[in-house]
N, CA and C of each residue as an Amber inpcrd file, in Angstrom:
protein
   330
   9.2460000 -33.2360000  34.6970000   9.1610000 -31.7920000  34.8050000
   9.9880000 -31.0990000  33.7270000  11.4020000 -31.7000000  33.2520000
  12.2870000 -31.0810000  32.4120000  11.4300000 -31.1100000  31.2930000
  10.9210000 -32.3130000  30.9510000  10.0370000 -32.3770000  29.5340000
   9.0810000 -31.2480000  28.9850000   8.0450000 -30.8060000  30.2470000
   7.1580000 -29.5140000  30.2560000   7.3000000 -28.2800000  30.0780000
   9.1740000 -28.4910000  30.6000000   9.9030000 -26.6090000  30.0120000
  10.5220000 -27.1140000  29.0930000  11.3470000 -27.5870000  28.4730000
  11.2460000 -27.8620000  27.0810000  10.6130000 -27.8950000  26.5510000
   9.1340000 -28.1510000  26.1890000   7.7880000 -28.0510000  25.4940000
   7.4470000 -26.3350000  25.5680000   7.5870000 -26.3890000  26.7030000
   7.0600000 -24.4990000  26.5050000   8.3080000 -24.0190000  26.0230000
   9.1810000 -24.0140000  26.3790000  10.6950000 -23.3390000  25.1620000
  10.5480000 -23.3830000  23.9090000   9.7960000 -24.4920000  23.1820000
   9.9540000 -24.9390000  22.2510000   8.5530000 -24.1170000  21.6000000
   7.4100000 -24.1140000  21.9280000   6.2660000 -22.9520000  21.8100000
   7.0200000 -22.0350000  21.9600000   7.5580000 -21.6410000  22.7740000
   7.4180000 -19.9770000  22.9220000   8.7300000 -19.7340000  21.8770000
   9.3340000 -20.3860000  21.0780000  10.3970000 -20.1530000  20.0590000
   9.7480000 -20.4460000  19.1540000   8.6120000 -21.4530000  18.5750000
   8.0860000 -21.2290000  17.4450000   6.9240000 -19.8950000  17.6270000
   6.4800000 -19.3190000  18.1560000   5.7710000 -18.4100000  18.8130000
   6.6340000 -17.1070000  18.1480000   7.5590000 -16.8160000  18.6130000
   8.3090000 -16.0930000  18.7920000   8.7320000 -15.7820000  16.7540000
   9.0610000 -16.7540000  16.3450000   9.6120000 -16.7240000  14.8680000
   8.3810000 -16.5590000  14.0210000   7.0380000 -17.3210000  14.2340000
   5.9370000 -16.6600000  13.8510000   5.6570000 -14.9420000  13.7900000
   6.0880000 -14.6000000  14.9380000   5.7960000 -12.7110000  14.9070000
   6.4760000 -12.2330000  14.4960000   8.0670000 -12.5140000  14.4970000
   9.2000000 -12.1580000  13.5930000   8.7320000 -12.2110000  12.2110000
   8.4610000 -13.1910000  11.6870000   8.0940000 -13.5460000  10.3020000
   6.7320000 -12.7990000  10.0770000   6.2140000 -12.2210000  10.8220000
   4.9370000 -11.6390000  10.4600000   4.8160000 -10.2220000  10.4330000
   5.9550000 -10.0510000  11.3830000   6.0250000  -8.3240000  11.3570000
   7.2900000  -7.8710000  10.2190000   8.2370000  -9.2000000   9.5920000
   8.8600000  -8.9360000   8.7280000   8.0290000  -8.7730000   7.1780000
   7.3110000  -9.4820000   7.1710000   6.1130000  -9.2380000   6.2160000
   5.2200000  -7.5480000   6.5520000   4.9010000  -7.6210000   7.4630000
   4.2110000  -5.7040000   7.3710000   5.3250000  -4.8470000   7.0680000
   6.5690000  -5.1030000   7.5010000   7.4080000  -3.8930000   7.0430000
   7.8590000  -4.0100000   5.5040000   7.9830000  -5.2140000   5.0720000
   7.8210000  -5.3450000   3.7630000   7.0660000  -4.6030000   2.9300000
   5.4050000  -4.5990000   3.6610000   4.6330000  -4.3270000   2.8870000
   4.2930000  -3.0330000   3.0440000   4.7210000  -2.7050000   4.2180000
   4.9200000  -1.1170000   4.6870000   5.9390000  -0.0910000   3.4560000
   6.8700000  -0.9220000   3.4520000   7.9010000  -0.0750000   2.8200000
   7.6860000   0.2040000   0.8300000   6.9910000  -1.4570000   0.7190000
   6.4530000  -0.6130000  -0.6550000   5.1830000   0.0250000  -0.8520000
   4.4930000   0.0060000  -0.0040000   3.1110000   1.1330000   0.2230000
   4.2540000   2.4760000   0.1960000   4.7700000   2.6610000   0.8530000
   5.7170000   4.2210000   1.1290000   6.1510000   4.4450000  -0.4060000
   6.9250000   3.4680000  -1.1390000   7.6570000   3.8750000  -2.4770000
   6.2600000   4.1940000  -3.1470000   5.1490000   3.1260000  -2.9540000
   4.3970000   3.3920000  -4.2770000   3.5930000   5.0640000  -4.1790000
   3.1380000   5.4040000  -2.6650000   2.7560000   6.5420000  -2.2820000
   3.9900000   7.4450000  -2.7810000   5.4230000   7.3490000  -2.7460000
   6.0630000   8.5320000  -3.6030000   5.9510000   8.5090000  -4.8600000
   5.8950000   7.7850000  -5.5510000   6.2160000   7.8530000  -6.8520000
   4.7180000   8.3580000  -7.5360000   3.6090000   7.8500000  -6.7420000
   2.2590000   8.5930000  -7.0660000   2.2730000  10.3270000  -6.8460000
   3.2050000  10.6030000  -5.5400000   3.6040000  11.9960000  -5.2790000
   3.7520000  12.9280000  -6.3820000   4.9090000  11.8820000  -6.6830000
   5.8360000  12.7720000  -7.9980000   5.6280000  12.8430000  -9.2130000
   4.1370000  12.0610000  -9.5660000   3.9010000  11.7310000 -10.6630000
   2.5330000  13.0960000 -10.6060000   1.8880000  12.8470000  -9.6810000
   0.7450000  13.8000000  -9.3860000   1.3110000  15.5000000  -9.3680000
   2.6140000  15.3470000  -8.7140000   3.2070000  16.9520000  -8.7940000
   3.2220000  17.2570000 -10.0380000   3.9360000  16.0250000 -10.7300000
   4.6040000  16.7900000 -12.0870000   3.2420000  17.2140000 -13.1110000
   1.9170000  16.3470000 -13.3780000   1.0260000  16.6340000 -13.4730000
   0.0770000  17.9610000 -13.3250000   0.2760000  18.2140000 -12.0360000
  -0.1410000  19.6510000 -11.3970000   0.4460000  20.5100000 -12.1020000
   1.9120000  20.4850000 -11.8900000   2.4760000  21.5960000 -12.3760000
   2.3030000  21.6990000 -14.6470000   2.4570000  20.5590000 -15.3560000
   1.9530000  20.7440000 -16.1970000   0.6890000  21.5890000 -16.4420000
   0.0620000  20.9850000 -15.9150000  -1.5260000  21.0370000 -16.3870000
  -1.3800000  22.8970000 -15.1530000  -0.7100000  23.5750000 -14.7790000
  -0.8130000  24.9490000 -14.3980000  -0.0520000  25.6800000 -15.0670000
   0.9310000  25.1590000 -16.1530000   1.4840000  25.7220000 -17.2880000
   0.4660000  25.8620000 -18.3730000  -0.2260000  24.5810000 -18.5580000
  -1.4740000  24.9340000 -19.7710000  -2.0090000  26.0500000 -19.3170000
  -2.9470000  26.0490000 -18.1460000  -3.4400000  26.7230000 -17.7490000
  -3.1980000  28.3710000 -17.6990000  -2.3400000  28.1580000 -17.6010000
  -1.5600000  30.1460000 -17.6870000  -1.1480000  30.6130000 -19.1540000
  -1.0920000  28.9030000 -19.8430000  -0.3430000  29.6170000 -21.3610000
  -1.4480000  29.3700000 -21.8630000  -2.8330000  29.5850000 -21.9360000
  -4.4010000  29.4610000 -22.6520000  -3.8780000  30.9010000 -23.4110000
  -4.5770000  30.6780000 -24.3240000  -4.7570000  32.2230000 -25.1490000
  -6.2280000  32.6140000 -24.9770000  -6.7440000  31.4530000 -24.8400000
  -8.5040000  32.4880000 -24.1790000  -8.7580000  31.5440000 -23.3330000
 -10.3450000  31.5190000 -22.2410000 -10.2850000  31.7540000 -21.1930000
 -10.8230000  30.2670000 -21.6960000 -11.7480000  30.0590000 -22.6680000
 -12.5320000  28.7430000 -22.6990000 -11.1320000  27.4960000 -22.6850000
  -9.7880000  28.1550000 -23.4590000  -8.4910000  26.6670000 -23.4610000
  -8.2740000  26.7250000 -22.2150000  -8.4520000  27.8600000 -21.4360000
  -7.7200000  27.6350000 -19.7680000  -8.9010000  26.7210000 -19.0310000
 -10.3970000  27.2490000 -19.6400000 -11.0850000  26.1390000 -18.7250000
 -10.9160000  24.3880000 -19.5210000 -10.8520000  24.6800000 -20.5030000
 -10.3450000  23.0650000 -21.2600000  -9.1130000  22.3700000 -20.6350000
  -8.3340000  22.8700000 -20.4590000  -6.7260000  22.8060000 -19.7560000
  -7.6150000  22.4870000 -18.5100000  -7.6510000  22.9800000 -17.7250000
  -8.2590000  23.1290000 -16.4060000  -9.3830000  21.3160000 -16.1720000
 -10.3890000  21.7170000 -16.8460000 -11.6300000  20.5910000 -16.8460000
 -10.7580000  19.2410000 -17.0820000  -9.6390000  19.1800000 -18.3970000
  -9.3530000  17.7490000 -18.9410000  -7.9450000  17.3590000 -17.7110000
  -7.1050000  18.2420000 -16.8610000  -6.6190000  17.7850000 -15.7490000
  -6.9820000  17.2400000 -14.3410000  -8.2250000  18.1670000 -14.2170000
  -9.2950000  17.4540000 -13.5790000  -9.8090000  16.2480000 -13.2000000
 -10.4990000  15.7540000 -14.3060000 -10.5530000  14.4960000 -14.8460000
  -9.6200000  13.3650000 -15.0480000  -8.4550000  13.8320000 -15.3320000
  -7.3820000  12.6220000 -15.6120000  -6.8120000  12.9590000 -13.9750000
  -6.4560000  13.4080000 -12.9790000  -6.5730000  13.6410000 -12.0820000
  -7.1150000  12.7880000 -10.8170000  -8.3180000  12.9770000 -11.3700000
  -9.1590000  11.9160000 -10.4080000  -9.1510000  10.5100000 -10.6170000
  -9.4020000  10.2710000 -12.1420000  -8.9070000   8.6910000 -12.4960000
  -7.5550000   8.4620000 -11.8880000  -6.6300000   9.2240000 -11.8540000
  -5.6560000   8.7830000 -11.3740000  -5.6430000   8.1230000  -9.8430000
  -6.1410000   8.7820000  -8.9990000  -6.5530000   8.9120000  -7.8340000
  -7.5080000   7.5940000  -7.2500000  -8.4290000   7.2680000  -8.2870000
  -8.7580000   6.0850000  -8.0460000  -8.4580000   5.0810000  -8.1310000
  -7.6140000   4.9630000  -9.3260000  -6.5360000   4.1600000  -9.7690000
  -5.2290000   3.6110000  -8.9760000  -5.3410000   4.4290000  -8.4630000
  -3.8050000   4.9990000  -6.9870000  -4.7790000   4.3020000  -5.8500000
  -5.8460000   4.6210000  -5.5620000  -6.1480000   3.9400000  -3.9830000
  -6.9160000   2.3120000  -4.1900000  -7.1050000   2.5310000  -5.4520000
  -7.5300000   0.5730000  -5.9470000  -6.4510000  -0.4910000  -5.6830000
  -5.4430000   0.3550000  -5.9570000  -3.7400000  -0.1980000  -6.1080000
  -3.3910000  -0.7160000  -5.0100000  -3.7650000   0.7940000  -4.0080000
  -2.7750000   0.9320000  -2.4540000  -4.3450000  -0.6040000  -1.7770000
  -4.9030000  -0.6340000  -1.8410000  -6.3090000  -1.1310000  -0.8690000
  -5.7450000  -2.3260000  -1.7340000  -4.9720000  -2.8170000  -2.7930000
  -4.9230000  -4.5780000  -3.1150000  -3.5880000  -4.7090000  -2.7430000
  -2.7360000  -4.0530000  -2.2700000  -1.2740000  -3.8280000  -1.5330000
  -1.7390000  -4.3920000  -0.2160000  -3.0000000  -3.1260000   0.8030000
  -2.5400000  -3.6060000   1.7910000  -3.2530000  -4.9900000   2.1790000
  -4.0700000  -5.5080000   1.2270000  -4.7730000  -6.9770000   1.4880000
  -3.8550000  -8.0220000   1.1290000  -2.6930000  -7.7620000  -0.0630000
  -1.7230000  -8.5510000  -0.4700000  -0.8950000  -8.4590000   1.3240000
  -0.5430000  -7.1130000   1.8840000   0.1240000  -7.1740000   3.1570000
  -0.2290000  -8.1190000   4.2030000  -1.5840000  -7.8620000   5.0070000
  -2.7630000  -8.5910000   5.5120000  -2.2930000 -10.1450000   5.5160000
  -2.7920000 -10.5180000   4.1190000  -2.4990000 -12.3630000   4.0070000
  -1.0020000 -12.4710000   4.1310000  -0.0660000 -11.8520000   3.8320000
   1.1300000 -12.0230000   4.0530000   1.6500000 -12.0220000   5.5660000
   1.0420000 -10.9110000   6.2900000   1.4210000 -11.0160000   7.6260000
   0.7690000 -11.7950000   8.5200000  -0.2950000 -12.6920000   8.2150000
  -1.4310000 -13.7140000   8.3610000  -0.6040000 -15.1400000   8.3220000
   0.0730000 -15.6620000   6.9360000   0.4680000 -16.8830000   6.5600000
   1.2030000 -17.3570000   7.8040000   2.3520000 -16.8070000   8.3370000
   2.7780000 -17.6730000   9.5600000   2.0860000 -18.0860000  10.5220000
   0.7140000 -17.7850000  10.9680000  -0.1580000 -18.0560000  12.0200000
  -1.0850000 -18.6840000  11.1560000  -1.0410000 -19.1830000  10.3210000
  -2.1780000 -20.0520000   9.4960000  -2.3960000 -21.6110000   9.7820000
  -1.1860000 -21.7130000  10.3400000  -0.7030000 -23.2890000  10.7720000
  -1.9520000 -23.3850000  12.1750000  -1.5950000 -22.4920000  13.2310000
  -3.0320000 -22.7670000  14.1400000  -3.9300000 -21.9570000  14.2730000
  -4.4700000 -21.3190000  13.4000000  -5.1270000 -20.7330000  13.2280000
  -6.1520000 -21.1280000  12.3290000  -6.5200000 -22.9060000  11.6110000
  -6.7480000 -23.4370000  10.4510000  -8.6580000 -22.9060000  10.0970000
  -9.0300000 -22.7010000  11.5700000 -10.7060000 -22.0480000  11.2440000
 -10.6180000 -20.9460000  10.6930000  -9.7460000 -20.0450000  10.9760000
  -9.5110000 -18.5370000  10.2200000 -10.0300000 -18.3650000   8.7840000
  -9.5200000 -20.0110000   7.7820000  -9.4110000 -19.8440000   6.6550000
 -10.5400000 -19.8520000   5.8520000 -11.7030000 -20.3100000   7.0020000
 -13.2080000 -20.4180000   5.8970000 -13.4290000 -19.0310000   5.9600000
């Protein structure tokens, strides 16, 4: 009988360090999703606010729509660029918070 709770002690502690190790991996991957989402913040503000300085300092209306159209554009590339990034972050997260349960989990992998 002692043998059978020792066996389950012994599961439920590798059990146990598996979710530890797995939820230490999402906050990992949590926390640089957060930096990379600021620094896209601050990069996109400072942007804005440039490209609304062109915009006001046009001397005619066609440089304010030029100013205007070419922030636009670099804008949105950015933007796609930014969520291509964040979407291979959170799949890099995913397999990371995955690997400790890979051991019995071995059908998962096809």
């Amino acid at each position: 009988m002692m043998g059978g709770f020792e066996e389950l002690q012994k599961i439920q502690k590798d059990n146990s360090e598996m979710v530890m190790e797995s939820i230490s991996a999402l906050s990992k991957g949590m926390q640089a999703v957060s930096n990379e989402l600021s620094e896209y913040q601050k990069k996109s503000w400072k942007e804005s606010s440039d490209a609304m300085s062109a915009v006001m300092g046009a001397g005619t209306l066609d440089k304010a729509f030029e100013a205007q159209n070419s922030y636009a554009k670099s804008s949105y590339e950015n933007f796609v660029t930014e969520m291509t990034k964040l979407g291979e972050m959170y799949s890099e997260m995913a397999k990371d918070a995955y690997k400790p349960f890979s051991n019995i989990m071995p059908e998962a992998k096809k």
